[in-house]
N, C-alpha and C positions, 0 to 999 in steps of 0.2 A: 504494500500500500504506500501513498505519499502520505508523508508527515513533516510538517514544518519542524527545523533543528536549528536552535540556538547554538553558532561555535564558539563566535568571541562578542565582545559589545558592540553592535551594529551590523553584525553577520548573521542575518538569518538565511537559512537553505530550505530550499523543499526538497525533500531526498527519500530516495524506497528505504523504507523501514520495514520490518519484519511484521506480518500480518497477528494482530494480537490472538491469542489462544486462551483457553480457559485454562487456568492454573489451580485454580484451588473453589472447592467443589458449591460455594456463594458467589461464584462472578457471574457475568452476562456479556455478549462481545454485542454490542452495537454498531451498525453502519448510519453515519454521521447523516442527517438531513442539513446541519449547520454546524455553525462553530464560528467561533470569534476569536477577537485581539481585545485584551483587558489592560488596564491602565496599570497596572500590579506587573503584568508583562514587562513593563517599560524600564523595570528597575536593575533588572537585570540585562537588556537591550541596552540604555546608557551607561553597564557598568557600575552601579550603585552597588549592584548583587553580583558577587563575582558568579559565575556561571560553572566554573573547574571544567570544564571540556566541554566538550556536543552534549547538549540536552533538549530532549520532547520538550516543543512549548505547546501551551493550551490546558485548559481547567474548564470551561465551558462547554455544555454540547446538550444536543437532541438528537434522536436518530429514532430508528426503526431494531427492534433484539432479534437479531439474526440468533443466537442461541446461547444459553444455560447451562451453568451448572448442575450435577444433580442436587447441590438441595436445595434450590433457589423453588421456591414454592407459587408467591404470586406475582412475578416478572415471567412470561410468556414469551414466545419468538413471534415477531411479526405486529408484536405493540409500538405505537408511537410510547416515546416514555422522554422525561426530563429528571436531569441529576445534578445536585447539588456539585459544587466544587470539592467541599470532605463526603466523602466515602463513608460511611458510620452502617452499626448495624439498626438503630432506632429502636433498641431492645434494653440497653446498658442503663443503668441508672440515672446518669448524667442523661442520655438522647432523652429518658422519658421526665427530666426535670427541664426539658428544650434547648438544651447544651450539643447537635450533634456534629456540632464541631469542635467539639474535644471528648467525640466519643473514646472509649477506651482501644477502640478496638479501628481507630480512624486510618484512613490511608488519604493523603493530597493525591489528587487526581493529576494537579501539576506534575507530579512523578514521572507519572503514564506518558501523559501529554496528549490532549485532544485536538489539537488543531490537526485534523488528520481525517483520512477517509474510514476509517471503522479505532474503534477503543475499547479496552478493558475494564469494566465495572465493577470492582468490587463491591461485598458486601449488598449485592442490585436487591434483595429483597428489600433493606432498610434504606438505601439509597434512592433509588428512583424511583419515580410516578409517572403511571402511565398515565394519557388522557381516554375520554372515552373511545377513542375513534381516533384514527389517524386525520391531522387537523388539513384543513384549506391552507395553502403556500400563503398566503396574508398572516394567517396567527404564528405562522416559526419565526418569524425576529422574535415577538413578545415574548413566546412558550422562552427560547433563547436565553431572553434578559433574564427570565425567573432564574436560570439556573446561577448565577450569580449578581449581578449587579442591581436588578431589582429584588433580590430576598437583600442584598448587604445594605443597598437605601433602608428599605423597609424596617431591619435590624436596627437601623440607627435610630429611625425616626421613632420607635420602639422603646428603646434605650435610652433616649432625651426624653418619653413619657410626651410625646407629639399626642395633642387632641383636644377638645373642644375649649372656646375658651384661651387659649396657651398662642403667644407670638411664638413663631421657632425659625431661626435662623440657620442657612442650611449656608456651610464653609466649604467652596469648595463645587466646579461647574462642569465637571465630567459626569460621566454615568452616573456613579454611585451617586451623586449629589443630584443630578435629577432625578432620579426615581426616589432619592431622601425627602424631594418635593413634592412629587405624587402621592408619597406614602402619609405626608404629613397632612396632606389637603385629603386623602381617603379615609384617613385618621378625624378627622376633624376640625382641624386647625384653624385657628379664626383667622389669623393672620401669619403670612410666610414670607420670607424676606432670603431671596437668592442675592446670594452673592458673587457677579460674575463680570468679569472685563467684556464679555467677547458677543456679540451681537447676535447669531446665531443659537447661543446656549442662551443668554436673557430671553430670546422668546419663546425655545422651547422650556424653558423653565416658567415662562407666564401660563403657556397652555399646558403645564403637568400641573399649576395650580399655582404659582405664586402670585400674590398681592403687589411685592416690591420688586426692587431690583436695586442695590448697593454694591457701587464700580471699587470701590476703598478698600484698599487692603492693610495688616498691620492694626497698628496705635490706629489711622485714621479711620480704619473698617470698627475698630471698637467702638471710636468715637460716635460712628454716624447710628451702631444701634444702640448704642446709649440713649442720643439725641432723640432716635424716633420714637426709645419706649420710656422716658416722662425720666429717664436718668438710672435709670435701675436695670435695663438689660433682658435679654427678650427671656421668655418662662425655658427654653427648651433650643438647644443649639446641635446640629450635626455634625460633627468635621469627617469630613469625606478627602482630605487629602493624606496623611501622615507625616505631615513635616513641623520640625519644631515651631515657625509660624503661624501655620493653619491650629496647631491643638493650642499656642499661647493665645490666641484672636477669638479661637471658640470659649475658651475659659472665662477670658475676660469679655465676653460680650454675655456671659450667662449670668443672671441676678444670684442675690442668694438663698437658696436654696429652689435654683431651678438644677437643670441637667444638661451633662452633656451626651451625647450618644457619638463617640466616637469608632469611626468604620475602617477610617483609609490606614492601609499598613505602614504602620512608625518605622520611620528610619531618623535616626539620633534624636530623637524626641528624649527633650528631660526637663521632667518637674520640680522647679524649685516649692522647695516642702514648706517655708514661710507663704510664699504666694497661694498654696493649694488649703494650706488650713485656713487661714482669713478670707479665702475668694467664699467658703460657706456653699459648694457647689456638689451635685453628683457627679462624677463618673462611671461610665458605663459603656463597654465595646468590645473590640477584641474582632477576631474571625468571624463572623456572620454565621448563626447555627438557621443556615437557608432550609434548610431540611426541613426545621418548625415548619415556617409559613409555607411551602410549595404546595400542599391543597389548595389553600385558601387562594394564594396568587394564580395557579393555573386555572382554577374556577370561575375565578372573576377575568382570566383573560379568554377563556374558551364563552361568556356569556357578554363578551367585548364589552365589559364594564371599563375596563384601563385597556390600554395601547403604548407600554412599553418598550415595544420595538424601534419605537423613535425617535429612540437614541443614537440605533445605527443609522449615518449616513453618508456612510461610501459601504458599497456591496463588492467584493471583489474573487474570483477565483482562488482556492487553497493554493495552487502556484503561482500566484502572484502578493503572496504572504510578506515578504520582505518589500515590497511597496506600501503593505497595508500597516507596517510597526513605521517606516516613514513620514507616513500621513499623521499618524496620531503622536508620534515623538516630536512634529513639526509644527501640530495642533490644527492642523488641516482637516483633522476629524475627527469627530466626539468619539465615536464605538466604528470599528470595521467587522462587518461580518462576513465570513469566508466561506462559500459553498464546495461542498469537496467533490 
């Protein structure tokens, strides 16, 4: 099969890889309907993440179960199905307190790597969800997003305690932070306030549900939600980036005792411990336990309540993979989604 290969920072290949097989008697082997490029991706494409040789990239995917394990019970061959980024059995203690991303028994799918034309599923009974029926080519971007970038918004907006009532300020104008605005307007949110330079993300961020739009970033982004919520700071804040700005902007733009729901994965993020005990603030985030919500998100996407999809907008062929990490390391585009 082709599968996109991470060599070195900026080197992606499309190259025959070995067709995946079942290995251990809970997997499922899937042939890809989609697959995408995640902003998580980019970290190890620019080198943040050292890489140590050729590595599978891709965490996301939907496909069709070409076939099972023998004890995989209710994943079938020939189901449409969507799977979380972690792998979990949804059986462990932790999956059934809605943790199943730190099940005990977790495998990162990033391992595997799904940008590819078929992948190995661990764990597919507690992992994936089929839909009822193989969906209309319109609902696979959205079905897509669920698999990560809208359970990890949704997580946050969660995690900040997003919902009626509550301003929530959402850090941060990739994926995860728009569908952190969708989830927070499905949630109930009286008022949302995206935070975003860039003309194209501010209005899909107005039609996932935002009220505002704040260009400020830093002291000055503090500044202005200070200003707009009466000096006190909005109830409930997402950070959807991971960098030590984005989490010191969300903190200090959250009043005291609102939240923060942070999502995007920290790199050198650190809290100074005088500023986190006087700010009087929740934190709450980590991994996205997407697992939890994938009922609820693929239901509301298969009775086209939300349109999630809409985040991807450049469509590109799985061998043309290394133009698609360009476009979005260039910011030439929100989400790339790759048909194999």
């Amino acid at each position: 099969m082709l599968g996109a290969v991470l060599h070195a920072p900026g080197d992606v290949r499309v190259e025959e890889r070995a067709d995946p097989a079942i290995i251990e008697p809970t997997d499922a082997v899937i042939r890809l309907s989609a697959t995408c490029i995640c902003g998580s991706d980019l970290w190890p494409y620019r080198g943040v993440e050292k890489p140590g040789g050729p590595v599978p990239m891709g965490h996301e995917y939907v496909g069709i179960v070409e076939e099972v394990g023998a004890d995989v019970r209710t994943i079938k061959p020939g189901q449409f199905v969507i799977g979380s980024f972690w792998a979990s059995d949804d059986t462990c203690e932790l999956c059934r307190a809605g943790y199943q991303s730190s099940c005990v028994h977790r495998v990162l799918m990033g391992t595997i790597g799904t940008q590819s034309q078929l992948a190995r599923v661990p764990l597919a009974d507690g992992t994936l969800v089929a839909t009822p029926e193989p969906p209309p080519a319109d609902l696979v971007p959205s079905l897509l997003a669920a698999s990560d970038v809208l359970g990890t918004g949704w997580f946050g907006a969660v995690a900040a305690e997003a919902g009626p009532g509550k301003t929530v300020a959402v850090v941060g104008d990739g994926a995860v932070g728009l569908c952190g605005v969708l989830a927070a307007r499905r949630l109930g949110a009286e008022r949302i306030i995206a935070m975003s330079r860039h003309a194209p993300r501010q209005e899909l961020a107005l039609a996932f549900g935002a009220t505002d739009i704040v260009t400020e970033r830093g002291a000055d982004g503090v500044a202005k939600i200070k200003e707009m919520t009466g000096g006190l700071g909005a109830h409930s804040v997402i950070e959807a980036v991971g960098t030590q700005e984005s989490m010191t902007q969300a903190i200090r733009s959250t009043r005291p005792g609102g939240h923060v729901g942070f999502v995007g994965v920290s790199h050198g993020v650190e809290l100074p411990g005088e500023e986190l005990f006087f700010s009087q603030v929740h934190l709450h985030g980590g991994p996205a336990p997407v697992r939890r919500f994938l009922p609820e998100l693929v239901d509301l996407i298969w009775r086209r309540e939300i349109d999630p999809g809409r985040v991807f907008d450049l469509t590109l062929p799985l061998e043309e993979s290394a133009e698609g990490y360009r476009a979005m390391d260039e910011r030439r585009a929100i989400k790339v989604l790759l048909t194999p």
